[in-house]
C-alpha positions in Angstrom: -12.2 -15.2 176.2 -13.4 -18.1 178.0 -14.8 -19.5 174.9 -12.0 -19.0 172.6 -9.5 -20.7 175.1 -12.1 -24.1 174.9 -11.8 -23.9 171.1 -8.1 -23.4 170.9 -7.9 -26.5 173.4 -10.2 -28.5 171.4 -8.1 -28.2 168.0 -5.0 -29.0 169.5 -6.2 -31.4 171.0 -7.7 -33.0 167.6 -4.6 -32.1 165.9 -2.5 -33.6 168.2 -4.6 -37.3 167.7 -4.1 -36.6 164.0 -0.7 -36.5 164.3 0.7 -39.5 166.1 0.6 -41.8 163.6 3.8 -42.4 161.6 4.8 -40.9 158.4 5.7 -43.4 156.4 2.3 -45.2 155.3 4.0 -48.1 153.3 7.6 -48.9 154.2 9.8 -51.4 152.2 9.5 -55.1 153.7 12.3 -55.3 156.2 13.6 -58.3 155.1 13.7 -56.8 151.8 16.0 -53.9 152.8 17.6 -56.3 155.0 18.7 -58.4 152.1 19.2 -55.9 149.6 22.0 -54.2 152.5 24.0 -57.8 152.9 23.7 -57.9 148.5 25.4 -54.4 147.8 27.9 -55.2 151.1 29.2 -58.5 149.5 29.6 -57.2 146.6 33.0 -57.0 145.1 34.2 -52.7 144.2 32.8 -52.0 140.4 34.6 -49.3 139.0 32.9 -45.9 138.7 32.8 -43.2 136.7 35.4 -41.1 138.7 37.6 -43.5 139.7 41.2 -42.8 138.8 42.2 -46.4 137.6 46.3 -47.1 137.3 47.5 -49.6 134.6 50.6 -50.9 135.0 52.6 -52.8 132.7 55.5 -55.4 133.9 57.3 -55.6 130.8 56.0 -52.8 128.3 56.5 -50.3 130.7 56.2 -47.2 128.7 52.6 -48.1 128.5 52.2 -47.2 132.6 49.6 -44.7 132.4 46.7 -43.2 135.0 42.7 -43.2 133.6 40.4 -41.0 135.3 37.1 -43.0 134.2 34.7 -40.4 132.1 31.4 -40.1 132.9 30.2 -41.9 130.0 32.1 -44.8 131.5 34.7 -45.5 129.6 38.9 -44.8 129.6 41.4 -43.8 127.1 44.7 -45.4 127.2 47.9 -46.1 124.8 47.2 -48.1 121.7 43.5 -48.0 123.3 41.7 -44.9 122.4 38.2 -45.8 124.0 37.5 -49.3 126.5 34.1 -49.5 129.0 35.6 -49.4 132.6 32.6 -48.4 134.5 30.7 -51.5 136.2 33.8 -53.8 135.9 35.6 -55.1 139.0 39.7 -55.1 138.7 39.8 -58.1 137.8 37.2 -58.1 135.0 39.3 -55.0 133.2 42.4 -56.8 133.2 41.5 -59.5 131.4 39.8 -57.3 129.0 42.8 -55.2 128.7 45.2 -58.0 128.1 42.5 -59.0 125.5 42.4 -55.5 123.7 46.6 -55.6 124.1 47.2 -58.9 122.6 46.3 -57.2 119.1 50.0 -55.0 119.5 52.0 -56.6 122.1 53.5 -60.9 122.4 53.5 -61.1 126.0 51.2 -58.7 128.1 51.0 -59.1 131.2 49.5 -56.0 133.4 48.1 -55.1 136.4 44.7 -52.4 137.5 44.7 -51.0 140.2 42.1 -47.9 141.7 44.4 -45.2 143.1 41.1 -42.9 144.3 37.8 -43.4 144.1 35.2 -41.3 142.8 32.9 -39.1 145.5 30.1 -40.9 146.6 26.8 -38.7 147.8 23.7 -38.5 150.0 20.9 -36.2 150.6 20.1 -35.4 153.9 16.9 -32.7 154.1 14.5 -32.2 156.5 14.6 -30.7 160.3 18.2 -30.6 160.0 20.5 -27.8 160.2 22.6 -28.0 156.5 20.5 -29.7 154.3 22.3 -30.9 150.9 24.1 -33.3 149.4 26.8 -34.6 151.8 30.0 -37.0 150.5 29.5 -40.6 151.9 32.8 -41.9 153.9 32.9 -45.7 153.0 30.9 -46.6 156.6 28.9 -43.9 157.0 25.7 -44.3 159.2 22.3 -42.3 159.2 22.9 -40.9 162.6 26.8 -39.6 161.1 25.1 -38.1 158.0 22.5 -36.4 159.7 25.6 -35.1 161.7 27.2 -34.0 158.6 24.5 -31.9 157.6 24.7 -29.9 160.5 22.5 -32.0 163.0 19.0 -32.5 164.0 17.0 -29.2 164.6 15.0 -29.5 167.8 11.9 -29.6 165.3 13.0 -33.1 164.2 10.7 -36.0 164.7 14.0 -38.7 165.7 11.6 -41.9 166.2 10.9 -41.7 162.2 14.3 -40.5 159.7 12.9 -41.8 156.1 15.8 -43.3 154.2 14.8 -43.6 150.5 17.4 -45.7 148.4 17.5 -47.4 144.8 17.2 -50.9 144.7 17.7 -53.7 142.4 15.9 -53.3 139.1 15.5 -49.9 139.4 13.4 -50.0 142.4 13.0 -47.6 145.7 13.0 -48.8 149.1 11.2 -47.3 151.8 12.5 -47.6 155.5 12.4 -45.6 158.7 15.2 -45.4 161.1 14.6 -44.9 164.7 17.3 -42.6 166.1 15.7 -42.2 169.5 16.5 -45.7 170.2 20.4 -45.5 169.0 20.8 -42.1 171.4 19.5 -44.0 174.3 21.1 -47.9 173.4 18.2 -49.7 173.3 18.4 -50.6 169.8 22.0 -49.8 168.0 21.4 -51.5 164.9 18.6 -49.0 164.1 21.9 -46.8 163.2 22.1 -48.6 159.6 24.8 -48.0 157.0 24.2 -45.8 154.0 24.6 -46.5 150.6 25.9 -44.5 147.6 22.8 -42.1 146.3 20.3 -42.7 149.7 18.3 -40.1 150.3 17.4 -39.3 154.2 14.6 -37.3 155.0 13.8 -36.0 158.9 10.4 -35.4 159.0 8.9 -32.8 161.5 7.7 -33.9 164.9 4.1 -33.6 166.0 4.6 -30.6 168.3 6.8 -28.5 165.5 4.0 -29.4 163.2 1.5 -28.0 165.6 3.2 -25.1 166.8 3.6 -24.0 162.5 -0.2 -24.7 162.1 -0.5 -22.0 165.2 1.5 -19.5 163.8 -0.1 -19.5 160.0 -3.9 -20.3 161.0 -4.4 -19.0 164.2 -1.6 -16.2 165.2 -2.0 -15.0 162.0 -5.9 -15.1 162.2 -7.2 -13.7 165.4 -7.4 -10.6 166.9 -4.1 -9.7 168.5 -4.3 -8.7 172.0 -1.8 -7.0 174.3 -1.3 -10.3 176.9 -1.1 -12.8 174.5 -3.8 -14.8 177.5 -5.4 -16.9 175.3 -2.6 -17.8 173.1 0.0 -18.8 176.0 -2.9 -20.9 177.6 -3.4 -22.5 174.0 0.4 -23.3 173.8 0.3 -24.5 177.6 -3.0 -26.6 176.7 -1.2 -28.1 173.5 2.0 -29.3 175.4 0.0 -31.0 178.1 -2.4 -32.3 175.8 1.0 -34.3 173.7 2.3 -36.0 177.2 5.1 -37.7 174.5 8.2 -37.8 173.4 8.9 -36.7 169.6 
């Protein structure tokens, strides 16, 4: 018994040094995902697909309609059967509209406007309670969206939440957020805003990932025995043994 109790202490202790280093092995530059933020943030609105766009003429007013933008991109309108909308800010469509008017109508002169916009998403998986795809409020933070989704399971490893977004050119960026720090103050602006399509992963902490490598390769291995000794002073051992916060 003696025996078994050194060798359960000796592989968590080795599995606990094995697992303190961070999860993410190559993050994103922060100055790149720093600058990438400010880009998409100053940004004037591009229509979506989605959107549902109101045109409204001042003069030809029988031509007022309401375009929901197809996925494809485009809208259908009077005496326009088929125009790209997707991509284009307000401004941008009406002079194209006027353009594509001009053709039927002397004097056009029109307005677009975006009466709703079309449902933005995330993915939040991971130690959290609902994992999915959640609708992203205009604003939204990590620490709100991991709300969303139910909240962190007590599993969660909160000093490392992986955000994975699309960049410029097709490219991912790679950053972890420190939630630890926003719960306590010490560092708010760890609590960055999410963007359209982010994907936010909460990893496991070092103790859940111990306590599952216990239950499927050692519970689930040795001889059960009535007390449970040697498996309670294992868990005991492996709890000193961390000493640190998730």
């Amino acid at each position: 018994m003696a025996t078994t109790t050194v060798w359960l202490r000796g592989i968590a202790l080795v599995l606990l040094a094995s697992a303190c280093g961070p999860v993410l092995q190559a993050p994103s530059p922060a100055d790149k995902v720093s600058s990438e933020q400010a880009t998409y943030l100053a940004q004037p609105y591009r229509i979506r697909a989605g959107d549902a766009l109101e045109i409204k003429h001042r003069l030809a007013v029988e031509l007022n309609d309401v375009a929901v933008v197809r996925p494809d991109g485009r809208i259908s309108l009077p005496l326009i059967p088929s125009m790209v909308a997707a991509g284009q800010t307000s401004d941008e469509l009406e002079a194209a509209l006027r353009q594509a008017y001009a053709r039927d109508l002397r004097n056009v002169e029109l307005s677009v406007m975006v009466r709703s916009f079309a449902t933005q998403r995330v993915f939040v998986g991971g130690e959290v309670e609902k994992p999915g795809m959640i609708d992203l409020v205009d604003g939204q933070t990590v620490m709100q969206a991991v709300y969303a989704a139910g909240g962190l399971r007590s599993t969660a490893r909160t000093k490392e939440i992986v955000v994975v977004r699309h960049g410029e050119a097709n490219q991912r960026l790679v950053f972890a957020v420190n939630l630890h720090d926003v719960v306590s103050g010490t560092d708010l602006a760890q609590d960055m805003r999410l963007l359209p399509l982010d994907t936010v992963i909460v990893p496991r902490s070092d103790i859940a990932n111990l306590n599952l490598f216990v239950d499927q390769y050692i519970k689930g291995v040795l001889p059960a025995t009535p007390s449970g000794t040697f498996l309670y002073n294992f868990n005991t051992s492996a709890s000193s043994a961390s000493g640190a916060v998730r």
